[in-house]
PAFIFI-686312 format. One line per field, with one value per residue: residue in one letter; x, y, z of N, C-alpha, C, O, CB in turn. Coordinates in steps of 0.2 Angstrom, whole numbers, plus 2048, in hexadecimal, padded with zeros to 3 digits. Atoms other than C-alpha are relative to their C-alpha. Glycine has a CB too. Layout:
BEGIN
residuo: A|...
nX: X|...
nY: Y|...
nZ: Z|...
caX: X|...
caY: Y|...
caZ: Z|...
cX: X|...
cY: Y|...
cZ: Z|...
oX: X|...
oY: Y|...
oZ: Z|...
cbX: X|...
cbY: Y|...
cbZ: Z|...
// end
This chain:
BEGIN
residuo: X|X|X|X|X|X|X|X|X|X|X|X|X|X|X|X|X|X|X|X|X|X|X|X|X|X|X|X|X|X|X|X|X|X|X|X|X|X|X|X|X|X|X|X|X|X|X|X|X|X|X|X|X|X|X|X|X|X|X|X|X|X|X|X|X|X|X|X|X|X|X|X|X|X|X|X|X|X|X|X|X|X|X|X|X|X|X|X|X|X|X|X|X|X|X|X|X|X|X|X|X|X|X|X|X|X|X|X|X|X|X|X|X|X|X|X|X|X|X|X|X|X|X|X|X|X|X|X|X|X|X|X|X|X|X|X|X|X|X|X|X|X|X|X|X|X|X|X|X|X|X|X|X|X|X|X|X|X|X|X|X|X|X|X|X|X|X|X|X|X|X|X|X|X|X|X|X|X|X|X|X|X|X|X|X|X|X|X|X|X|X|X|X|X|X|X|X|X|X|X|X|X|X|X|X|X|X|X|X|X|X|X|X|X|X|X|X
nX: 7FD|800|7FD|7FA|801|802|7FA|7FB|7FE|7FE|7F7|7FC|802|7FC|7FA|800|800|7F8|7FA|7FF|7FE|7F6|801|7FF|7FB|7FC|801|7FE|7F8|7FD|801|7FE|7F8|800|803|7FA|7FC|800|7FE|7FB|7FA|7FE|805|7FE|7FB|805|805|7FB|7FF|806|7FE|7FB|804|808|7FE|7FE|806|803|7FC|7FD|807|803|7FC|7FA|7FD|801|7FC|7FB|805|803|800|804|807|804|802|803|800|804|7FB|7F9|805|801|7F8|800|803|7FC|7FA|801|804|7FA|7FB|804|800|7F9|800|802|7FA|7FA|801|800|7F6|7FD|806|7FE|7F8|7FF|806|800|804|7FC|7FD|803|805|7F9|800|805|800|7F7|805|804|7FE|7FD|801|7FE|7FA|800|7F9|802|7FC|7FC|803|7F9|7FE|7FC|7FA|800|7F8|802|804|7FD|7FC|803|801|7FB|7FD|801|7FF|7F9|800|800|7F9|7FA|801|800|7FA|7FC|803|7FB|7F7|800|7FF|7FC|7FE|802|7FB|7F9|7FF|801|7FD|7FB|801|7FE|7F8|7FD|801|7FC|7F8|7FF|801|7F9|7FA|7FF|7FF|7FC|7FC|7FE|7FA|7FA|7FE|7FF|7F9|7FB|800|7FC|7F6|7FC|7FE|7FD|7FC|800|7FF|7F7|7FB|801|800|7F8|7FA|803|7FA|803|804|807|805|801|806|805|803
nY: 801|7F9|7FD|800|7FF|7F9|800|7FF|7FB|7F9|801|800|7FA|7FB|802|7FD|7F9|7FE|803|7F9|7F7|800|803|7FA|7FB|801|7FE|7FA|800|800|7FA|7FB|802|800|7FA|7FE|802|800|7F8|7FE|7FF|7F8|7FD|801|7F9|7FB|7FF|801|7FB|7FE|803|7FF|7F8|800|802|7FA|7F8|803|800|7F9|7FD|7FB|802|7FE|7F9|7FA|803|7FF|7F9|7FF|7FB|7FF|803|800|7F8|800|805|7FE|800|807|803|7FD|801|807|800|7FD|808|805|7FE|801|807|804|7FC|801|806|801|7FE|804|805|7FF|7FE|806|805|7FB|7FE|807|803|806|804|806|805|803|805|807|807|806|804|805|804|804|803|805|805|806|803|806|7FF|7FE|7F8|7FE|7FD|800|805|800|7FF|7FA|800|802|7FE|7FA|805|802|7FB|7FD|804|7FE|7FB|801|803|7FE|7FA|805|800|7F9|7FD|806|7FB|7FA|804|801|7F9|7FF|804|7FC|7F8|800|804|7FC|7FC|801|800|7FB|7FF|802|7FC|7F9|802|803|7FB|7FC|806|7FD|7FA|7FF|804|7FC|7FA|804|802|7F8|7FF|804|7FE|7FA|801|805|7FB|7FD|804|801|7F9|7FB|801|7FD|7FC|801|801|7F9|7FB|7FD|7FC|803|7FF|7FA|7FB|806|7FB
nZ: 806|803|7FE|804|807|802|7FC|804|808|7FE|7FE|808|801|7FC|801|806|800|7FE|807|804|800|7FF|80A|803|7FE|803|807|7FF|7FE|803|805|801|803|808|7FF|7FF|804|809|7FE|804|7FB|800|7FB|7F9|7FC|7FE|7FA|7F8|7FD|7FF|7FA|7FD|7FE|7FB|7FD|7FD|7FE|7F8|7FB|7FE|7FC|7FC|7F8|800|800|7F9|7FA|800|7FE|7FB|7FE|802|7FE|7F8|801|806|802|806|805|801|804|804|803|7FF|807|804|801|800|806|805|800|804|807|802|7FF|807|805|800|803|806|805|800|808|806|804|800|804|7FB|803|804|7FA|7FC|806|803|7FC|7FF|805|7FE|7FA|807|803|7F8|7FE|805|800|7F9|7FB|7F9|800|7FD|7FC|7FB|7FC|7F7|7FE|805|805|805|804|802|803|804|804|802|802|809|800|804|809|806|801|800|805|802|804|805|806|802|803|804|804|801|807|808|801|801|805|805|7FF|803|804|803|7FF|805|808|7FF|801|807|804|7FE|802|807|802|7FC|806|804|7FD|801|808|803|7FD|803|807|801|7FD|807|805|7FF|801|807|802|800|802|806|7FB|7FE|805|801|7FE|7FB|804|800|7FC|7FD|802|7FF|7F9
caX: 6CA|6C3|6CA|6DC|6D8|6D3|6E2|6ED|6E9|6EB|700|702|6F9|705|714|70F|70E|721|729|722|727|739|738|733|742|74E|747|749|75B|760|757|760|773|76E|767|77A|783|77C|77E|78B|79C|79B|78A|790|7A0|795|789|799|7A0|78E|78F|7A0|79C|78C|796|7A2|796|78D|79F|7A1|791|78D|794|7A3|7A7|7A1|7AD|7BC|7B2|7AE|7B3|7AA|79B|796|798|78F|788|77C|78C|797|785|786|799|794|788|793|7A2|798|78F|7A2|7A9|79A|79C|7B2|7B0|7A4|7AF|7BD|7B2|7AE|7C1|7C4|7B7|7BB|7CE|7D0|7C3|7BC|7AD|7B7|7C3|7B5|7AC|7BF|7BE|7AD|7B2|7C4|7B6|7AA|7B8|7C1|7B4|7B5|7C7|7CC|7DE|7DE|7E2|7EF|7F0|7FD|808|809|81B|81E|830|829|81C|826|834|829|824|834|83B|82F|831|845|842|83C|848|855|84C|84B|85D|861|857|861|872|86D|86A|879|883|87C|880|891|895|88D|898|8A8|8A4|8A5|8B5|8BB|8B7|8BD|8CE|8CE|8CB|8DA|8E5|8E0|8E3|8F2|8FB|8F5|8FE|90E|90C|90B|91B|924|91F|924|936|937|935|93D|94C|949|94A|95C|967|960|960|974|979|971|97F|97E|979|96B|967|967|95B|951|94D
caY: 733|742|74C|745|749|75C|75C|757|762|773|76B|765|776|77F|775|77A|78C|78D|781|78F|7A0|796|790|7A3|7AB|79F|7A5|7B7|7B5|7AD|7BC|7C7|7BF|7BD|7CF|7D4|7CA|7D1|7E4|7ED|7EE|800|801|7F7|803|810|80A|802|814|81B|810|813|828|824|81B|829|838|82C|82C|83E|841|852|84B|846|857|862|855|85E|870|870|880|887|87B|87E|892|891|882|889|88D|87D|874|87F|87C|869|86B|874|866|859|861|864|853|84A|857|855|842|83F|84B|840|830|836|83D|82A|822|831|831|81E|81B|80F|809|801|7FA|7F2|7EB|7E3|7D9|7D3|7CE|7C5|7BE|7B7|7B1|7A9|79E|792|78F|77F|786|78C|79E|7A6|7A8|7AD|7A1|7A8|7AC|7BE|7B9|7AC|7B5|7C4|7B9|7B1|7C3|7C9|7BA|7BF|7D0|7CB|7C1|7CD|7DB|7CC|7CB|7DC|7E0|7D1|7DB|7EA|7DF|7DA|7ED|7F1|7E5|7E8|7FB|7F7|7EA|7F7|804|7F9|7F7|807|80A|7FF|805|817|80E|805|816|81F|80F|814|825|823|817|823|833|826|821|835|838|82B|830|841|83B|830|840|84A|83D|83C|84F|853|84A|855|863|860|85F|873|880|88B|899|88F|88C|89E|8A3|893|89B
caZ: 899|891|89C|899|887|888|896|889|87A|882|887|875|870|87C|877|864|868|871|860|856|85E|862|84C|84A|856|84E|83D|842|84A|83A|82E|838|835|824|825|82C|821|811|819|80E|818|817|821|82F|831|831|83E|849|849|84C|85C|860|860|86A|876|878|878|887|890|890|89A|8A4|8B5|8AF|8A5|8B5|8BE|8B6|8B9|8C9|8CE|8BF|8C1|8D3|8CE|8BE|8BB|8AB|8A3|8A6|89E|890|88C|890|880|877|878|876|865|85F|865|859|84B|84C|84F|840|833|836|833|823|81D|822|815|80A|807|80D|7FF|80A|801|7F4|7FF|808|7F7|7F2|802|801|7F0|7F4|802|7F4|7EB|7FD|7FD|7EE|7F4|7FE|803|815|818|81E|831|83F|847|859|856|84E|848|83E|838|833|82E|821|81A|819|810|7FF|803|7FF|7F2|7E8|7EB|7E7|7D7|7D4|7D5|7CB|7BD|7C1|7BF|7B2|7A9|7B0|7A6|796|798|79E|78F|784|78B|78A|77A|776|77F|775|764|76A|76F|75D|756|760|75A|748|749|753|745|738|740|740|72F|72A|734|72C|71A|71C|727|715|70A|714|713|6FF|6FE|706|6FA|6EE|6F9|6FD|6EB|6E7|6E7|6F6|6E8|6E3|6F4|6FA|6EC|6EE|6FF
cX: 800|804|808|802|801|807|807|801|800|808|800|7FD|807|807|802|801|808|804|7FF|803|806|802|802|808|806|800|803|808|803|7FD|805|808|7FE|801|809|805|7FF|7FF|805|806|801|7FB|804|807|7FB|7FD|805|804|7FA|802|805|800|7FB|805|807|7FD|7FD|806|802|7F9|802|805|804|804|800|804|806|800|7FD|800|7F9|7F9|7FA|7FF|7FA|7FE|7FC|807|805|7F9|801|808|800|7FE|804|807|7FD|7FC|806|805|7FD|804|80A|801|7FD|803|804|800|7FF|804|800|7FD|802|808|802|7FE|7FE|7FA|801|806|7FC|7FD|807|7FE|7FC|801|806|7FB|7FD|807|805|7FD|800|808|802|807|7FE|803|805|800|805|802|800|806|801|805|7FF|7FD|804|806|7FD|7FD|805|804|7FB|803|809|800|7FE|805|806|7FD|802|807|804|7FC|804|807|801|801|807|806|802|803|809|804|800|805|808|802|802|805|804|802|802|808|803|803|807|806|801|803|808|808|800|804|806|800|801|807|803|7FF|803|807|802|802|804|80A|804|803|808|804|800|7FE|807|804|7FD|806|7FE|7FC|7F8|7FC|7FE|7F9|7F9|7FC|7FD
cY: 806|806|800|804|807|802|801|805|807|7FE|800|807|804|7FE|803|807|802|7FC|807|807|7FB|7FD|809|805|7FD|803|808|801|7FC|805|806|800|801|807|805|801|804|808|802|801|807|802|7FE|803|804|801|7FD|807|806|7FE|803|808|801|7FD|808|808|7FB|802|806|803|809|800|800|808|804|7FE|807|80A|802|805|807|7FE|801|808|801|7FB|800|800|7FB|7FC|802|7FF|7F8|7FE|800|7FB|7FB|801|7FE|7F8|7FC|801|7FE|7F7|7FD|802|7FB|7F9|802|803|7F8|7FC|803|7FD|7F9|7FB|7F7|7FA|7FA|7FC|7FA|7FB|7FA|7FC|7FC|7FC|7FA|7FB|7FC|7FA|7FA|7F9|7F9|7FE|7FD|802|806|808|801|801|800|7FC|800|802|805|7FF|7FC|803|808|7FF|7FF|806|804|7FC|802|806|800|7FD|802|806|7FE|800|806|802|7FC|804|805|7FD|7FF|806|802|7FE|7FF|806|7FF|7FC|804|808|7FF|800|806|804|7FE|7FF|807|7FF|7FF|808|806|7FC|803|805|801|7FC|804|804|7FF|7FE|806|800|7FD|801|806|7FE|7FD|805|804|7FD|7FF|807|802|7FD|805|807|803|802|80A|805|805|80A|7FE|801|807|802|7FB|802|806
cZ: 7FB|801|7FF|7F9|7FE|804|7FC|7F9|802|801|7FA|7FC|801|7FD|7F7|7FF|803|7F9|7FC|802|802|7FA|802|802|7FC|7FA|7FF|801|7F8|7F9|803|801|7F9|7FD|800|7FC|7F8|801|7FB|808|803|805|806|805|802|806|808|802|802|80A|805|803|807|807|805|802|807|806|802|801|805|807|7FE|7FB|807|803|7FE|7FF|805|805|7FB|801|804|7FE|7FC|7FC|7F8|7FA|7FF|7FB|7F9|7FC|7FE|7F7|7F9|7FC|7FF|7F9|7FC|800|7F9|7FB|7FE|7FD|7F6|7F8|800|7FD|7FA|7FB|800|7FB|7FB|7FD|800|7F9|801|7FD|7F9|802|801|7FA|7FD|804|802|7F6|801|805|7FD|7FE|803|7FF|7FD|801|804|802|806|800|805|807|806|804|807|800|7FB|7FD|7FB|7FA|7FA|7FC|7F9|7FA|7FC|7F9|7F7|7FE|7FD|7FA|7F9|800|7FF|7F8|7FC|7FE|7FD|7F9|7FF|7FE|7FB|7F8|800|7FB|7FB|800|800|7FA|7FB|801|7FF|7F9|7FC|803|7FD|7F8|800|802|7F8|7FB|802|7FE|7F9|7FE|802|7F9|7F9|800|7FE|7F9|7FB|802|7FD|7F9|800|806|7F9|7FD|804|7FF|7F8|7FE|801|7FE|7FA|802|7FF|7F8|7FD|803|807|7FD|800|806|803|7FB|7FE|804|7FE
oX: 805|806|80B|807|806|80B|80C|806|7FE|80B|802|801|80A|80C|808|804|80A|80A|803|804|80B|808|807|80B|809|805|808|80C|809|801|807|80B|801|805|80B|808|803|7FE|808|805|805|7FC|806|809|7F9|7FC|805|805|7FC|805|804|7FF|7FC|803|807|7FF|7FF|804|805|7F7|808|809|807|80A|806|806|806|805|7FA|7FC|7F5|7F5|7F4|7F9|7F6|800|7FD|807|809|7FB|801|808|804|801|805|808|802|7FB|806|809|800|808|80C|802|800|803|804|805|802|804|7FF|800|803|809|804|800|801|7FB|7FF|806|7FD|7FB|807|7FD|7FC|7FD|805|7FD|7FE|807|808|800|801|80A|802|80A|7FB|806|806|7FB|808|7FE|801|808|7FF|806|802|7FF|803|807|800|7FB|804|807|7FE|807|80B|803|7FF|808|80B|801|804|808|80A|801|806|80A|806|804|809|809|808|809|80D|80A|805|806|80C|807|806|807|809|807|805|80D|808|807|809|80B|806|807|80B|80D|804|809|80A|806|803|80A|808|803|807|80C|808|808|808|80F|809|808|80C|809|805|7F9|809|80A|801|807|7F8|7F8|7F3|7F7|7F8|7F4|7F4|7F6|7FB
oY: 809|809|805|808|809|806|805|807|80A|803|805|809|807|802|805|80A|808|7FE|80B|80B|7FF|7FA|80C|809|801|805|809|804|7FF|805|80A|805|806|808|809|806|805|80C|7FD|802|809|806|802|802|804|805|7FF|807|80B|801|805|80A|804|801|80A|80C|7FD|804|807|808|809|804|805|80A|806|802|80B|80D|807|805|80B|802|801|80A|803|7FA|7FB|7FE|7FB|7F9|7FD|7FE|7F5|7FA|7FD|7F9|7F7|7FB|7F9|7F5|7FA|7FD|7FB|7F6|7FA|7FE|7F8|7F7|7FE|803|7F6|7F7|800|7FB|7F6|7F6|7F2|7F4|7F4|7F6|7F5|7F5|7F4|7F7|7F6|7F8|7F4|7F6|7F6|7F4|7F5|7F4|7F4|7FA|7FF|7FF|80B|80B|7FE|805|7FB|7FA|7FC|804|803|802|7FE|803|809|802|803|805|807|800|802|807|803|7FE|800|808|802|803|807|804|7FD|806|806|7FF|801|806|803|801|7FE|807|801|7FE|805|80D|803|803|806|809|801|7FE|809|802|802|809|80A|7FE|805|805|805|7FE|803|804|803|7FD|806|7FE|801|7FE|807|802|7FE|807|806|800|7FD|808|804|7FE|807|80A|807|804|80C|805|805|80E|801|804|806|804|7FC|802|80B
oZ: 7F9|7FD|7FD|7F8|7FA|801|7FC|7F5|7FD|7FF|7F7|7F8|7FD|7FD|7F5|7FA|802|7F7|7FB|7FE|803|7FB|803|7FF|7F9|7F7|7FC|7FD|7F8|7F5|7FF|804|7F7|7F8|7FC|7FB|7F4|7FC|7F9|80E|808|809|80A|80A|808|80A|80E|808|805|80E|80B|809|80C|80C|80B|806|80D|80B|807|7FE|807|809|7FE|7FC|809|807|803|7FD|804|80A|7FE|802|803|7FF|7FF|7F7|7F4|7F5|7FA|7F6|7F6|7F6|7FA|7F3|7F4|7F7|7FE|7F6|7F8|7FC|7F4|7F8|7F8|7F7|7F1|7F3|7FA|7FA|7F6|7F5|7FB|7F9|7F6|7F7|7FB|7F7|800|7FD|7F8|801|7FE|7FC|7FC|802|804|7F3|801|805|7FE|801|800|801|800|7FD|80A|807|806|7FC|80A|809|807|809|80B|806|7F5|7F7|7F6|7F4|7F4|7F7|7F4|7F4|7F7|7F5|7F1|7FA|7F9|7F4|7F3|7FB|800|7F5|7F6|7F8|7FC|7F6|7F9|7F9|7F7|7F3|7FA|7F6|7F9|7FE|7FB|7FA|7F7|7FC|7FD|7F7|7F6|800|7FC|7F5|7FB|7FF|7F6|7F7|7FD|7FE|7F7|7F9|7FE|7F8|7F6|7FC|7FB|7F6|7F6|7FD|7FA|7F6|7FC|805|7F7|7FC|800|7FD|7F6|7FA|7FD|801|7F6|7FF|7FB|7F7|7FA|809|808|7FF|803|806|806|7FD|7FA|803|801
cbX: 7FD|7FC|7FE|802|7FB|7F8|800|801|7FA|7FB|804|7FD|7FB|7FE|801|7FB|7F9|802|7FE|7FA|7FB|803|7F5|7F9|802|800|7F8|7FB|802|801|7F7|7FC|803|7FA|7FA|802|7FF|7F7|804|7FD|806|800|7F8|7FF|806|7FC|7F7|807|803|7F9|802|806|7FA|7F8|801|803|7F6|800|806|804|7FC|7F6|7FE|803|7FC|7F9|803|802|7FB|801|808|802|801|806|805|802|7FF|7FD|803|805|7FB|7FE|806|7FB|7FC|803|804|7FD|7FD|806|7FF|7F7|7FE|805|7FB|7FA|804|802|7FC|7FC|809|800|7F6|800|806|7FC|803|7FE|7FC|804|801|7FB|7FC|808|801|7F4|801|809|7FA|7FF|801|7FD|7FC|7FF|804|7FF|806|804|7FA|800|7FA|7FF|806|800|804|7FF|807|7FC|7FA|802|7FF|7FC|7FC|805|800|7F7|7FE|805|7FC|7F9|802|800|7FC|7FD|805|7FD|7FA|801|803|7FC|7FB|801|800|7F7|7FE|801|7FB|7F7|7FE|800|7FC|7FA|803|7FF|7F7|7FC|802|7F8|7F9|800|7FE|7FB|7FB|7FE|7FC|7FC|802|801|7FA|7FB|801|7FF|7F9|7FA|802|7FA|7F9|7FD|7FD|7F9|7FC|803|801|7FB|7FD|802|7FF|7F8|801|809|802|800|801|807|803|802|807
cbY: 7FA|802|7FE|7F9|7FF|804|7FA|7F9|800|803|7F8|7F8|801|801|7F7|7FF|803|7FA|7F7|801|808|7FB|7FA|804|800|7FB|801|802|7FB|7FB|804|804|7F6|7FD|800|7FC|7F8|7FB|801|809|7FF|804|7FE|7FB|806|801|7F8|7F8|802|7FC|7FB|7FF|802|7F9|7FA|801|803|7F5|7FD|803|7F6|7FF|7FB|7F9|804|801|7F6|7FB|800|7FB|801|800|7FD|7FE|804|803|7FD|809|806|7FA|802|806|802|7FE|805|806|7FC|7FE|809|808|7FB|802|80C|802|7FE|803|805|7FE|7FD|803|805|7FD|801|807|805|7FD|801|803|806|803|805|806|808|801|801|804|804|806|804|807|804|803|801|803|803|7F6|804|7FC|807|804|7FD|805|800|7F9|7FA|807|7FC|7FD|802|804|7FA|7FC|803|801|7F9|801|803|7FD|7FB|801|805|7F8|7FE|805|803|7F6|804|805|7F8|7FD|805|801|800|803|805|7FD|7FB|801|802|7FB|7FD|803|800|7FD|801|804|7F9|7FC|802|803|7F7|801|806|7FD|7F9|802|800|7FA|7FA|806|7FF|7F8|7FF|807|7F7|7FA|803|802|7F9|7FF|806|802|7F8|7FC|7FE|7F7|7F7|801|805|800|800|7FA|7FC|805|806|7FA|803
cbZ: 7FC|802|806|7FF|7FD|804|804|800|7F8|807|804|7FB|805|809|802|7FD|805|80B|7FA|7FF|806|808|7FA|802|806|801|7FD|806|809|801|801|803|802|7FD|808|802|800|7FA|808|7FC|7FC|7F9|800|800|7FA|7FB|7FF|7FF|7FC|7FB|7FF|7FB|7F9|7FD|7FC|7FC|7F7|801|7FF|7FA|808|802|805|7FD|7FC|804|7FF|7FB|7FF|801|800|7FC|801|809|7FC|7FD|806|803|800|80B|802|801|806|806|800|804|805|805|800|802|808|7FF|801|807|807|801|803|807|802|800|805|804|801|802|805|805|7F7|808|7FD|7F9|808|803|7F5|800|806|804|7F9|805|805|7F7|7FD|808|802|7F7|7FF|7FD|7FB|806|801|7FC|802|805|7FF|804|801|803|803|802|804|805|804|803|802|807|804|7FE|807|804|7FF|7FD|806|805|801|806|804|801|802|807|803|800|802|805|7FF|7FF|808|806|7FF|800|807|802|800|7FE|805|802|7FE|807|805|7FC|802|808|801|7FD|805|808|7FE|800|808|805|7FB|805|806|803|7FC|804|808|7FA|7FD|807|803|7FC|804|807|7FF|7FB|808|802|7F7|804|7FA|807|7FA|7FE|805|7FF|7FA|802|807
// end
């Protein structure tokens, strides 16, 4: 009976000692989601282009250069090593440049901080998000149709300025006509007062001896 006893508390022992270290991995594996999760966006660009680099500098190993060398190689194989270095120093140095214009000019850091905010603020919202039908005519469809509706609005804006202007431009062709109507009736009521006086003058013109009129002139 003893025996069962001591038998059994080394199992339940040993069964305590496997919940605990498989409690602690679970703990661990979720410190290091959490750990992930609360990473800046911007490191884990950084470490997934790190990778990606590393992966490529790996692919472009020694053997496959020399592969494409192999006249040089076999001759001089000291100096296809040395070139190997050499390309593989300037691939890092070009590659890395490039990531850092893209973070630079992209201005990617703030980019990055909008989306984990718009992310934040995603999640207090019970409407579903947005997410591709499977069918691109749909989808494209359905972007095109805001995309017109506002350049439908837009030139209903413009129609409307035009319009205006045009109203305001009639308007004032119409006030420049009025004005050539005035002027044009004036002219004619001039003409016609000088045809009167001239009409008044020559009975009293006519009766003037042709003396007189000579030295009238």
């Amino acid at each position: 009976m003893e025996e069962s006893e001591q038998s059994s508390q080394p199992a339940s022992a040993q069964n305590n000692k496997d919940g605990d270290v498989s409690s602690q991995e679970s703990t661990r594996r979720n410190d290091s989601v959490k750990s992930s999760q609360s990473k800046p966006r911007l490191k884990l660009f950084s470490k997934v282009m790190e990778k990606s680099l590393q992966w490529l500098l790996d692919n472009a190993s020694f053997d496959r250069f020399s592969h494409y060398f192999q006249p040089l190689s076999k001759q001089n194989p000291q100096l296809t090593e040395a070139m190997h270095k050499q390309f593989i120093s300037q691939l890092q140095t070009l590659v890395q440049k490039e990531i850092t214009t893209v973070i630079e000019e992209g201005d990617l850091q703030v980019k990055l901080e909008e989306l984990d905010k718009l992310e934040e603020l995603a999640k207090d919202t019970s409407q579903a998000a947005w997410r591709p039908s499977g069918v691109p005519e749909q989808d494209v469809c359905s972007d095109l149709v805001s995309y017109y509706k506002k350049q439908e609005e837009y030139m209903r804006i413009q129609l409307k300025k035009l319009q205006k202007e045009n109203a305001s431009l009639a308007q004032k062709v119409q006030a420049s006509r009025e004005n050539i109507t005035h002027t044009e009736q004036r002219i004619a009521s001039g003409v016609e007062e000088w045809r009167a006086s001239l009409e008044n003058l020559e009975p009293f013109v006519l009766t003037l001896s042709p003396s007189e009129n000579f030295e009238s002139l």
